[in-house]
NUVEXLUM-733396 format. One record per residue: residue number from 1; residue in three letters; chain; x, y, z of N, C-alpha, C, CB in turn. Coordinates in nm, 4 decimals. Glycine has a CB too. Layout:
+-----+-----+-------+----------+----------+----------+----------+----------+----------+----------+----------+----------+----------+----------+----------+
!   n ! res ! chain !      n_u !      n_v !      n_w !     ca_u !     ca_v !     ca_w !      c_u !      c_v !      c_w !     cb_u !     cb_v !     cb_w !
+-----+-----+-------+----------+----------+----------+----------+----------+----------+----------+----------+----------+----------+----------+----------+
! NUM ! ALA !     A !        X !        Y !        Z !        X !        Y !        Z !        X !        Y !        Z !        X !        Y !        Z !
...
+-----+-----+-------+----------+----------+----------+----------+----------+----------+----------+----------+----------+----------+----------+----------+
This chain:
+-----+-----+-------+----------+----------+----------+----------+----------+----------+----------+----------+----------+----------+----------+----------+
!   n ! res ! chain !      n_u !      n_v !      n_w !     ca_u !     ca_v !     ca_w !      c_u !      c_v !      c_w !     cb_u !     cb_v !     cb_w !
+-----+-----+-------+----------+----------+----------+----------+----------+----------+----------+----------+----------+----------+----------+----------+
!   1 ! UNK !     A !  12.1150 !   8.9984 !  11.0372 !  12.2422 !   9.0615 !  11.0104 !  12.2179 !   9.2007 !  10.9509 !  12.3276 !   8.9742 !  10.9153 !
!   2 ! UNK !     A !  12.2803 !   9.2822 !  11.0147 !  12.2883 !   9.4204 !  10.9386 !  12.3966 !   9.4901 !  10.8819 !  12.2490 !   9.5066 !  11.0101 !
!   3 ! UNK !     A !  12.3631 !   9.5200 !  10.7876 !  12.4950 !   9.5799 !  10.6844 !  12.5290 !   9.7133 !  10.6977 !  12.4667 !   9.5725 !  10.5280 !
!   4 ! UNK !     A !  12.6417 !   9.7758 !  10.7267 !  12.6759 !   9.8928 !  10.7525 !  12.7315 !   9.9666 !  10.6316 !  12.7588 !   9.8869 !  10.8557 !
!   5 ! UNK !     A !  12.7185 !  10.0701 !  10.5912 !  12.7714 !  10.1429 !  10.4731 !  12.7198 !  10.3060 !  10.5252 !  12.6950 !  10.0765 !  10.3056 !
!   6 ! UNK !     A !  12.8058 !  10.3797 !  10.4296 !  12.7813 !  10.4852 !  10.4197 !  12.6411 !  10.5199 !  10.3915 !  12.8585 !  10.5223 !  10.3481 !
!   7 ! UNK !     A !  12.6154 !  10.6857 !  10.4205 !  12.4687 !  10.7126 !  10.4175 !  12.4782 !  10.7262 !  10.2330 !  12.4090 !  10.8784 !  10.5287 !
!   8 ! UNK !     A !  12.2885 !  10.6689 !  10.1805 !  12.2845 !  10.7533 !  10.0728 !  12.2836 !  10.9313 !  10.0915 !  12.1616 !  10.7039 !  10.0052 !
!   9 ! UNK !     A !  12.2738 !  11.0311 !  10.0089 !  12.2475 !  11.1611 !  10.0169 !  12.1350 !  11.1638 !  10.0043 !  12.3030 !  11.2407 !   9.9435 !
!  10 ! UNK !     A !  12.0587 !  11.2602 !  10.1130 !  11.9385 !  11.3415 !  10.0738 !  11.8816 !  11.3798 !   9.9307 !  11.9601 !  11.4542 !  10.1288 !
!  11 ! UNK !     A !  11.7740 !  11.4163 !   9.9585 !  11.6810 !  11.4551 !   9.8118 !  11.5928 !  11.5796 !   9.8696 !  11.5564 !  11.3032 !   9.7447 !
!  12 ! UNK !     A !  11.6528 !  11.6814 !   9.8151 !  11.6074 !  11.8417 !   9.7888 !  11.4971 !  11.8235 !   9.7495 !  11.6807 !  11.9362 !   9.6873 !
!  13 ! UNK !     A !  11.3394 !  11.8291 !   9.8208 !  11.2435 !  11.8379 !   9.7301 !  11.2203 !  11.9516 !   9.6448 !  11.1459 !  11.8170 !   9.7872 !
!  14 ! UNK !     A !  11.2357 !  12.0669 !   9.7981 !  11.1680 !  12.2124 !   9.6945 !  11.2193 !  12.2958 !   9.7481 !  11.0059 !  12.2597 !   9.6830 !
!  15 ! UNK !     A !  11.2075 !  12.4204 !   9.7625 !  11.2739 !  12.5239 !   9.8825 !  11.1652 !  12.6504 !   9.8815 !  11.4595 !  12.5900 !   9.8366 !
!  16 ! UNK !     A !  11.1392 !  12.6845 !   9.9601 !  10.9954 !  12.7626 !   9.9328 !  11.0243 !  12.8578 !  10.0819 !  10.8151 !  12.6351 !   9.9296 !
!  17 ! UNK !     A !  10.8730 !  12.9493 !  10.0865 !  10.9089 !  13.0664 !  10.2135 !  10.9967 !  13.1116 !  10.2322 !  10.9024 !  13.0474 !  10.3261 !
!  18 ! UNK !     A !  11.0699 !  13.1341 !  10.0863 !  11.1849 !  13.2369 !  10.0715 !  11.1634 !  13.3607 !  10.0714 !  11.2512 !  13.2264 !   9.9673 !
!  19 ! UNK !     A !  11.2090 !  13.4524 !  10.1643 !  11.1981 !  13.5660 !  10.2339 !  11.3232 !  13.6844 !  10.1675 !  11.2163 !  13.5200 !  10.3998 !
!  20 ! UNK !     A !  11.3179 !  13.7860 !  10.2581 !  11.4471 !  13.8579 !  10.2372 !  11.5882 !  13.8072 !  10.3535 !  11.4017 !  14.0309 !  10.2597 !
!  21 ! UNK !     A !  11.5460 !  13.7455 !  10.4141 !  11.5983 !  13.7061 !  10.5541 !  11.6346 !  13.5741 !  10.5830 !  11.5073 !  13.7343 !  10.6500 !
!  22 ! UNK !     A !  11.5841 !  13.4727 !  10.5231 !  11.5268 !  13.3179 !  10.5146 !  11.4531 !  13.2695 !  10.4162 !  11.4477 !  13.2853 !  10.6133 !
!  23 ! UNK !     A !  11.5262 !  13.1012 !  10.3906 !  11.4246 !  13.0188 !  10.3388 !  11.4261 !  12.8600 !  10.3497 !  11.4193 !  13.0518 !  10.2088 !
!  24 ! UNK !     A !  11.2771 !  12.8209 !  10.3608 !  11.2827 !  12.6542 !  10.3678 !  11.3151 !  12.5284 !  10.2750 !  11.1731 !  12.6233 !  10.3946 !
!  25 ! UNK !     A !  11.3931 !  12.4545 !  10.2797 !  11.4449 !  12.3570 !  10.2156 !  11.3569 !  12.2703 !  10.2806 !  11.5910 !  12.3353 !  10.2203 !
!  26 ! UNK !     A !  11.3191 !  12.1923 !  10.1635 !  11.2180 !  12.0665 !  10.2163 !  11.3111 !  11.9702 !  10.1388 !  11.0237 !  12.0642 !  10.1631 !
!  27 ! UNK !     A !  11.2904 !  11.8664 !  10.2209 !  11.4101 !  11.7494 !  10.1943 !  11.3644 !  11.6186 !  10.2599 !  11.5677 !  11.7922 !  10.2661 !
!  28 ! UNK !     A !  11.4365 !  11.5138 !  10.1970 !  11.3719 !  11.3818 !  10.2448 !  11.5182 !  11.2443 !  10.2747 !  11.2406 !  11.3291 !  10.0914 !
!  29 ! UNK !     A !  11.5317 !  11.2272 !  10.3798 !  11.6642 !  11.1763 !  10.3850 !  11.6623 !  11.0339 !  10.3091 !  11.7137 !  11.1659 !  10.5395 !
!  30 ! UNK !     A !  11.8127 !  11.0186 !  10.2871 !  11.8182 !  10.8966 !  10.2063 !  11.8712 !  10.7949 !  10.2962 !  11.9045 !  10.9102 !  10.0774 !
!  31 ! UNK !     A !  11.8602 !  10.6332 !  10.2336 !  11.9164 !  10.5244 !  10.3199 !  12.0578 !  10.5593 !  10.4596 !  11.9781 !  10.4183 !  10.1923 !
!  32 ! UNK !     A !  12.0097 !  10.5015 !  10.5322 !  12.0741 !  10.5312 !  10.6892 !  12.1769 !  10.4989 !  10.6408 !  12.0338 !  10.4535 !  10.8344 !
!  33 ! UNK !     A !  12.2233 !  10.3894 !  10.5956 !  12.3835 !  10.2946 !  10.6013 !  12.3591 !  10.2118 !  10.7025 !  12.5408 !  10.3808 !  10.6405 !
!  34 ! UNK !     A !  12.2570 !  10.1664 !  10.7721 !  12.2555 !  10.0802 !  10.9231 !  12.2795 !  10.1538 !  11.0632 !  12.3768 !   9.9691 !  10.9217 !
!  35 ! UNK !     A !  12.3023 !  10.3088 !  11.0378 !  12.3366 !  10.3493 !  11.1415 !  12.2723 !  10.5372 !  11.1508 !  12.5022 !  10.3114 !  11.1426 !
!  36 ! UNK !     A !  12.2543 !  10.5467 !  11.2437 !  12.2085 !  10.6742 !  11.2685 !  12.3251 !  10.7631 !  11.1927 !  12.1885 !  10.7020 !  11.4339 !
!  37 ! UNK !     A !  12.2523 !  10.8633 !  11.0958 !  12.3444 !  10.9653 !  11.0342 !  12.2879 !  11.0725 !  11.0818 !  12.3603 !  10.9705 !  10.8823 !
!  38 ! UNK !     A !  12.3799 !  11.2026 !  11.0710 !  12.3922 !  11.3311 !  11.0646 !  12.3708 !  11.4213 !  10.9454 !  12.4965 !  11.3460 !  11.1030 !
!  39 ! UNK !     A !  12.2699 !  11.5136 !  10.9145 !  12.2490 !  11.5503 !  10.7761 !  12.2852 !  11.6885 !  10.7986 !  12.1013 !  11.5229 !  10.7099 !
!  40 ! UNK !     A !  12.3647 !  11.7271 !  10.6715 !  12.4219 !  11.8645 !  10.6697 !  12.3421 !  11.9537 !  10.5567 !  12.5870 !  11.8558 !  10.6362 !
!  41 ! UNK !     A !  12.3340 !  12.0875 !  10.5555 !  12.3873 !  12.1483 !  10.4513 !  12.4603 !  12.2471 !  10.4126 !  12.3317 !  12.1617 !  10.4083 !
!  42 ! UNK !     A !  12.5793 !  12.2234 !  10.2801 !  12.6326 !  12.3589 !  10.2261 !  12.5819 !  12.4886 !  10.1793 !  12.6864 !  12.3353 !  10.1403 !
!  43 ! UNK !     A !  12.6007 !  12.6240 !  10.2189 !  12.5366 !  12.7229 !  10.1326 !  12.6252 !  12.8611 !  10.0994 !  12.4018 !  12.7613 !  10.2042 !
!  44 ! UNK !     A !  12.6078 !  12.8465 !  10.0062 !  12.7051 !  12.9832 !   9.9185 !  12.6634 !  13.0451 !   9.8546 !  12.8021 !  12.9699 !   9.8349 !
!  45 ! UNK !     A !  12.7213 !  13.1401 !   9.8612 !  12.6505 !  13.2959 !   9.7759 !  12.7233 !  13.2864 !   9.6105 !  12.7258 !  13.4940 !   9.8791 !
!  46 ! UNK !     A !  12.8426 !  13.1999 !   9.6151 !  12.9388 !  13.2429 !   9.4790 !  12.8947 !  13.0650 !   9.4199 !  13.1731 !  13.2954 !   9.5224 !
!  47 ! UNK !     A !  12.8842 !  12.9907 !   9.4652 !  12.8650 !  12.8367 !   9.4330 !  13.0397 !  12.7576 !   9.4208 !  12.7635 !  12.8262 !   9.2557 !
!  48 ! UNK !     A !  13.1068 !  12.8409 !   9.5037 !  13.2437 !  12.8104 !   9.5172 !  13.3026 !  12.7533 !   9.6652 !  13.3114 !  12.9375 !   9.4800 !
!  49 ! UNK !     A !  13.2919 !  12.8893 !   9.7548 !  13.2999 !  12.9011 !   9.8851 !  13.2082 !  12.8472 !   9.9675 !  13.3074 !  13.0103 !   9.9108 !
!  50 ! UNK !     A !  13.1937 !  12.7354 !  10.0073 !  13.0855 !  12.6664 !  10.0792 !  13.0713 !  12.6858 !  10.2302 !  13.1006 !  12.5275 !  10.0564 !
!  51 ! UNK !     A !  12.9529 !  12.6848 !  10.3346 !  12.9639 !  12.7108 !  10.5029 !  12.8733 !  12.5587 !  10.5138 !  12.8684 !  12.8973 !  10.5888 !
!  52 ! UNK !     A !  12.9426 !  12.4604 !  10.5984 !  12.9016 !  12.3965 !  10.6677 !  12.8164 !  12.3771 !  10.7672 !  12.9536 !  12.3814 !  10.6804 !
!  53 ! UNK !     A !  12.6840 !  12.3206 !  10.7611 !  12.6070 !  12.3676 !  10.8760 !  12.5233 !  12.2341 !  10.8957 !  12.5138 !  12.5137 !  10.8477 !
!  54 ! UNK !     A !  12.5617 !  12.1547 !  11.0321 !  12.4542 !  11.9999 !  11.0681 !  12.3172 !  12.0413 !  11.0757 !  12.4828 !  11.9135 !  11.2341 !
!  55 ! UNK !     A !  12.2379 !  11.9981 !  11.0165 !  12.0882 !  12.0518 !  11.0226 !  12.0524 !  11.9118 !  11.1835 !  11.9672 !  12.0190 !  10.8058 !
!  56 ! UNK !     A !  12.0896 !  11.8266 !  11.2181 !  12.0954 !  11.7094 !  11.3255 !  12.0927 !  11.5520 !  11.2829 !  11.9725 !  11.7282 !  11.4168 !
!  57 ! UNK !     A !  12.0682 !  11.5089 !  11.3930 !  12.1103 !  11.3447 !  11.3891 !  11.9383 !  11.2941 !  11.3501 !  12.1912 !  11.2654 !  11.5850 !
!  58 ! UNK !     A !  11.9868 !  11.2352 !  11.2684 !  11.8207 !  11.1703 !  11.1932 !  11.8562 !  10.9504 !  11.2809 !  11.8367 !  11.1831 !  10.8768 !
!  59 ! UNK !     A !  11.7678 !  10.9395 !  11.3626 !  11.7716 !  10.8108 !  11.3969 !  11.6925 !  10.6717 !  11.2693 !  11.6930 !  10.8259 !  11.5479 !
!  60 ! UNK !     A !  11.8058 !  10.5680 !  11.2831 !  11.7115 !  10.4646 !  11.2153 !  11.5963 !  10.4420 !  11.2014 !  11.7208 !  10.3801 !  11.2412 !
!  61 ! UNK !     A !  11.5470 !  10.4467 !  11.1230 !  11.3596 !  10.4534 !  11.0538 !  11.3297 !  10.3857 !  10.9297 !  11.3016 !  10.6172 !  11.0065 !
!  62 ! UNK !     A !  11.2247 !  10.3368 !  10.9498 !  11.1759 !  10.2492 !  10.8235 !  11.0871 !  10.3741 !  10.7500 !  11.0668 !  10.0876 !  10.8722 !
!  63 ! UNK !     A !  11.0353 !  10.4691 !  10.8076 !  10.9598 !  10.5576 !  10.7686 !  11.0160 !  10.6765 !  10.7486 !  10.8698 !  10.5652 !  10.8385 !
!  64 ! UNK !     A !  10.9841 !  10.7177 !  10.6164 !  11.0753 !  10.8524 !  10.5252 !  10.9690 !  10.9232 !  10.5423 !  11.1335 !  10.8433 !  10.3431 !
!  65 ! UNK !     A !  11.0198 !  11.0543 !  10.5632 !  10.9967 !  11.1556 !  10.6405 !  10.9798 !  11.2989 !  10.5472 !  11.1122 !  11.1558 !  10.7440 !
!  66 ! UNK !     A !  10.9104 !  11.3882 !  10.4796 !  10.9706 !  11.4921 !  10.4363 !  11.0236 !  11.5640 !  10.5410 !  10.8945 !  11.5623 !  10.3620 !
!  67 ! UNK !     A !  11.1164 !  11.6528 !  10.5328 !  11.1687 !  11.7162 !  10.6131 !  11.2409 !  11.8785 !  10.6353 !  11.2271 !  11.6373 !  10.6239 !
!  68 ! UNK !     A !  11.1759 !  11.9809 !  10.6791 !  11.1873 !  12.1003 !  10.6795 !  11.2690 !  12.1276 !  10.7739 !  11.0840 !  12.1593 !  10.6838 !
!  69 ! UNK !     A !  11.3192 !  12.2274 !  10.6734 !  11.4781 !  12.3321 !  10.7448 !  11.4842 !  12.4484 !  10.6986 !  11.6417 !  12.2834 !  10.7062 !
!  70 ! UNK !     A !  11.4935 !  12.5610 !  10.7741 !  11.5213 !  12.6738 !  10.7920 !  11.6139 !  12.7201 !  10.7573 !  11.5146 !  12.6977 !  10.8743 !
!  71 ! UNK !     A !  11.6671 !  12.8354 !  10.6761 !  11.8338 !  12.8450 !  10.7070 !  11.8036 !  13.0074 !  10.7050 !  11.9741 !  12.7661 !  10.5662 !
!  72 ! UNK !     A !  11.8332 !  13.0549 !  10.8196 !  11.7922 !  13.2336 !  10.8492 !  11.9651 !  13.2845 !  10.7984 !  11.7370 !  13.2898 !  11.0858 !
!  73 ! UNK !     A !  11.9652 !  13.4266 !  10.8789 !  12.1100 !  13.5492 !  10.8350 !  12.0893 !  13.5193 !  10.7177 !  12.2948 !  13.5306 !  10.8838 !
!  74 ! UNK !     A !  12.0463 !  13.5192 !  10.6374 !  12.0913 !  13.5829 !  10.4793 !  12.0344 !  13.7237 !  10.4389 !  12.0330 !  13.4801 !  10.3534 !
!  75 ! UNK !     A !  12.1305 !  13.7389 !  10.3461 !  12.1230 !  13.9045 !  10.2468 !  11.9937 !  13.8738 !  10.1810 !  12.2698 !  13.9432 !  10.0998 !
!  76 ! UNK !     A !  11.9549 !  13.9792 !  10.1649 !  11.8016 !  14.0250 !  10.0828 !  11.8806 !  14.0192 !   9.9568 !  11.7081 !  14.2044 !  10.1203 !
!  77 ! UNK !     A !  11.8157 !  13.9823 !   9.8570 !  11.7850 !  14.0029 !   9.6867 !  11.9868 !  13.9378 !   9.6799 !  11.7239 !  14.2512 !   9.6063 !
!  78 ! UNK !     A !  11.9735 !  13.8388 !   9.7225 !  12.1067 !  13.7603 !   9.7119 !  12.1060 !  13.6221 !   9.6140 !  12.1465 !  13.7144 !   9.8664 !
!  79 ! UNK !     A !  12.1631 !  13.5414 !   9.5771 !  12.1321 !  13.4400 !   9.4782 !  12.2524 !  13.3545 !   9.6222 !  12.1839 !  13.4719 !   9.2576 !
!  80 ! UNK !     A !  12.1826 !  13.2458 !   9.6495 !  12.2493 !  13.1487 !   9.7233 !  12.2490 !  13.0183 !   9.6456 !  12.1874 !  13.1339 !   9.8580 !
!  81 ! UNK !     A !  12.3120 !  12.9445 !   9.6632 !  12.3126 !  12.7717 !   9.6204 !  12.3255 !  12.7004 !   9.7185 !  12.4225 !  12.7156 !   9.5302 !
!  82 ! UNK !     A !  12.2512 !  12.5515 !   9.7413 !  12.2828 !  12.4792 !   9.8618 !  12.2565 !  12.3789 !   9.8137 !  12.2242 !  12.5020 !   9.9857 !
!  83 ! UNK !     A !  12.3431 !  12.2669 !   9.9287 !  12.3238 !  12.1090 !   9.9065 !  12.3136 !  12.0078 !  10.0553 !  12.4684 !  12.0560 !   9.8114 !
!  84 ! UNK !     A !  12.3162 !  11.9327 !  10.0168 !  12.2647 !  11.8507 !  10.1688 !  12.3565 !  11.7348 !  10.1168 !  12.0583 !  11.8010 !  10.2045 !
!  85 ! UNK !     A !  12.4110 !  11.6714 !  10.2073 !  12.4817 !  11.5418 !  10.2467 !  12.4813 !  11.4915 !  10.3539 !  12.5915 !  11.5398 !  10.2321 !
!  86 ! UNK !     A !  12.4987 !  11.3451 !  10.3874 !  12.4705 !  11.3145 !  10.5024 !  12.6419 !  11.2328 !  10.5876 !  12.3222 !  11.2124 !  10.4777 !
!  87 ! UNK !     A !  12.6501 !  11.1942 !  10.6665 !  12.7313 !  11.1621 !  10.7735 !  12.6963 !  11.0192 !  10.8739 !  12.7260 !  11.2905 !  10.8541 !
!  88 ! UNK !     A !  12.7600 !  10.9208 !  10.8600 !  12.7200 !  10.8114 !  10.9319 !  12.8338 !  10.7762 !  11.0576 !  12.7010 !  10.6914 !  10.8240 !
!  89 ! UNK !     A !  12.8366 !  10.6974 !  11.0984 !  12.9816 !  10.6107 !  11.1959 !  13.0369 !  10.5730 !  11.0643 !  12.9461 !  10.4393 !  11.3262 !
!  90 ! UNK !     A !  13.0061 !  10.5579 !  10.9436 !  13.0735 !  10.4743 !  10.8244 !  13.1296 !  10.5541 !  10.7335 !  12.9818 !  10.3869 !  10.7471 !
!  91 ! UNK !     A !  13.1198 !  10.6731 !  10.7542 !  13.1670 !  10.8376 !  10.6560 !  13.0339 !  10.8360 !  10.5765 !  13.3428 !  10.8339 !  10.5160 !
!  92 ! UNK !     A !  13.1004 !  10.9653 !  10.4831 !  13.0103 !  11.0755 !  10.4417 !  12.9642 !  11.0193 !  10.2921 !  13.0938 !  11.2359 !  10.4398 !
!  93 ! UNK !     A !  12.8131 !  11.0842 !  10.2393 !  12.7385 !  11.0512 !  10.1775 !  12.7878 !  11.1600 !  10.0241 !  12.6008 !  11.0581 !  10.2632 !
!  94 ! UNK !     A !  12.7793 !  11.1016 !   9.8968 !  12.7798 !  11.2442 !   9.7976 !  12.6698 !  11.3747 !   9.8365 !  12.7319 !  11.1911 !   9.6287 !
!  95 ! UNK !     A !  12.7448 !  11.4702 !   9.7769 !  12.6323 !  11.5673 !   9.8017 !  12.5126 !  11.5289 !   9.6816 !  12.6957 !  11.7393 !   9.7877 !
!  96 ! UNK !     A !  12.4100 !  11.5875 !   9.7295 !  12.3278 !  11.6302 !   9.6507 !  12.3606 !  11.7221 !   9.5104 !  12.2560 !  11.6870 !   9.7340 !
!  97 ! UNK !     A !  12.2434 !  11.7404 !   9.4173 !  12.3003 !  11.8294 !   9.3390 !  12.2891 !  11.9548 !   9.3526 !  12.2742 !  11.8115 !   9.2398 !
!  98 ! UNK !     A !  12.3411 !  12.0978 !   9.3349 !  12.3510 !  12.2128 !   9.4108 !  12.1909 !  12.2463 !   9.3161 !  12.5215 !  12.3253 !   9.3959 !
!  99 ! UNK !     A !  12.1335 !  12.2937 !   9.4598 !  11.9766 !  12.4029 !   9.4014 !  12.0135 !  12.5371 !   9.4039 !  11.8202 !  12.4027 !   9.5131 !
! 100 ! UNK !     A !  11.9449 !  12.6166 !   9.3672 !  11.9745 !  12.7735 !   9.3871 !  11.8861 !  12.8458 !   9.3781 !  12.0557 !  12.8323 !   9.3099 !
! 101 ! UNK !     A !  11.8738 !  12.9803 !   9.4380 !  11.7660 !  12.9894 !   9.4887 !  11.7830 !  13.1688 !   9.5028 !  11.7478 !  12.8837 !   9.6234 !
! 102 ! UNK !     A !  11.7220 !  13.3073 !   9.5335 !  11.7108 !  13.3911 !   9.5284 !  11.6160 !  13.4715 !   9.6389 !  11.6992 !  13.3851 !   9.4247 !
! 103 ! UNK !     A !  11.6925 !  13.5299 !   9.7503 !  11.6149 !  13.5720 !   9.8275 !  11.5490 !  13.7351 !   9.7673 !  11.6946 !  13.5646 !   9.9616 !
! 104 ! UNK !     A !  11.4208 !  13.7652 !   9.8315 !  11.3911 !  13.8390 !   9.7638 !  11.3230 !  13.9213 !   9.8436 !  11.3443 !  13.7957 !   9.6672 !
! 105 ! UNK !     A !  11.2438 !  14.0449 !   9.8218 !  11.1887 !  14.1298 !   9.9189 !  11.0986 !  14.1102 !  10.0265 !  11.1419 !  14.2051 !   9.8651 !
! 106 ! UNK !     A !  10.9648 !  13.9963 !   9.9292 !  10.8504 !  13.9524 !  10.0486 !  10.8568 !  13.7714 !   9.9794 !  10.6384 !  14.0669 !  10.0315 !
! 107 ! UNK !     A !  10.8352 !  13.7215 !  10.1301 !  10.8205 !  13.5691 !  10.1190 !  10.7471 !  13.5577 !   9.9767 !  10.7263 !  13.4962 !  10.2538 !
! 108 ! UNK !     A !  10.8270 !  13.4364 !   9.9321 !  10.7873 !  13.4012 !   9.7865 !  10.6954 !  13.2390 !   9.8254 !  10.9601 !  13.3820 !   9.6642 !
! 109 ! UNK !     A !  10.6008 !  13.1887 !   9.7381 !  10.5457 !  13.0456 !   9.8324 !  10.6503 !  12.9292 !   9.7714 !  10.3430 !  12.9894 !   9.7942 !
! 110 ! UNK !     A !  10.7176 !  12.9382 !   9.6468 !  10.8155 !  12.8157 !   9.5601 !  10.8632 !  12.8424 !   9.4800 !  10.7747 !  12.7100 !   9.5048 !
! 111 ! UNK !     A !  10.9930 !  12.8199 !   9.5122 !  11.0895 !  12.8339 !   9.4539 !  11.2196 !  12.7125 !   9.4186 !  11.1180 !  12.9319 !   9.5186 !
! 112 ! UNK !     A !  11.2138 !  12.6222 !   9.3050 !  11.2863 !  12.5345 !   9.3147 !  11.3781 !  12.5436 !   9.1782 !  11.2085 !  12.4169 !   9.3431 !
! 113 ! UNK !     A !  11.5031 !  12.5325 !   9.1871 !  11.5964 !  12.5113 !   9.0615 !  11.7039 !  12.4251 !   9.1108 !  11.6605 !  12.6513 !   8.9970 !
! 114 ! UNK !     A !  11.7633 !  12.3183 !   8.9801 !  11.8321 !  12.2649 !   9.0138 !  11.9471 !  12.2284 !   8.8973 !  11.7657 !  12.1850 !   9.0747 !
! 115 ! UNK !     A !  12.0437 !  12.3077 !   8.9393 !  12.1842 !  12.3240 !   8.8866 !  12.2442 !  12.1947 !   8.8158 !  12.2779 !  12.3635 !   9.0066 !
! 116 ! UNK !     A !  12.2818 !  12.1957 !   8.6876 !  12.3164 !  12.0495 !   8.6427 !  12.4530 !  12.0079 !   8.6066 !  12.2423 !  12.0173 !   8.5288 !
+-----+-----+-------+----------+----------+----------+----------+----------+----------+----------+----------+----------+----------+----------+----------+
């Protein structure tokens, strides 16, 4: 028998190869709910105004995954915040807690903060 529920939320490991242009969110998805989810993330420049963006469909797995994402178009020497939540057939997961983060002139190797 399998039990269906909503997804848990993702877990922000770190965010690193932050650029003037881009940077990587490393992340590790949380419990499916029994069903293939969709993982998103929010990102804002003010930590108000949020943009929606599906990073894709993560299939049922017994095996957790770290998991790298890109998020390019951004302003140089900008302060962004982002979060990840996920999406099942069963609805949506809490967000994560907002990280934040600072793009900057030349790729930085780590950069992690997390907003409380």
């Amino acid at each position: 028998m399998c039990i269906s529920d909503i997804p848990s939320p993702p877990v922000i490991i770190a965010i690193h190869n932050i650029g003037p242009h881009s940077a990587t969110i490393a992340w590790l998805e949380g419990f499916h709910g029994g069903s293939d989810q969709t993982v998103h993330y929010e990102i804002s420049s003010d930590n108000i105004t949020w943009t929606n963006i599906p990073i894709g469909m993560i299939s049922i797995s017994e095996t957790i995954t770290i998991r790298n994402t890109t998020v390019n178009n951004l302003t140089e020497r900008t302060t962004y915040y982002i979060r990840l939540y996920s999406t099942n057939s069963r609805g949506k997961s809490e967000t994560t807690v907002v990280s934040k983060f600072i793009t900057g002139r030349e790729p930085s190797l780590l950069f992690f903060h997390v907003l409380k």
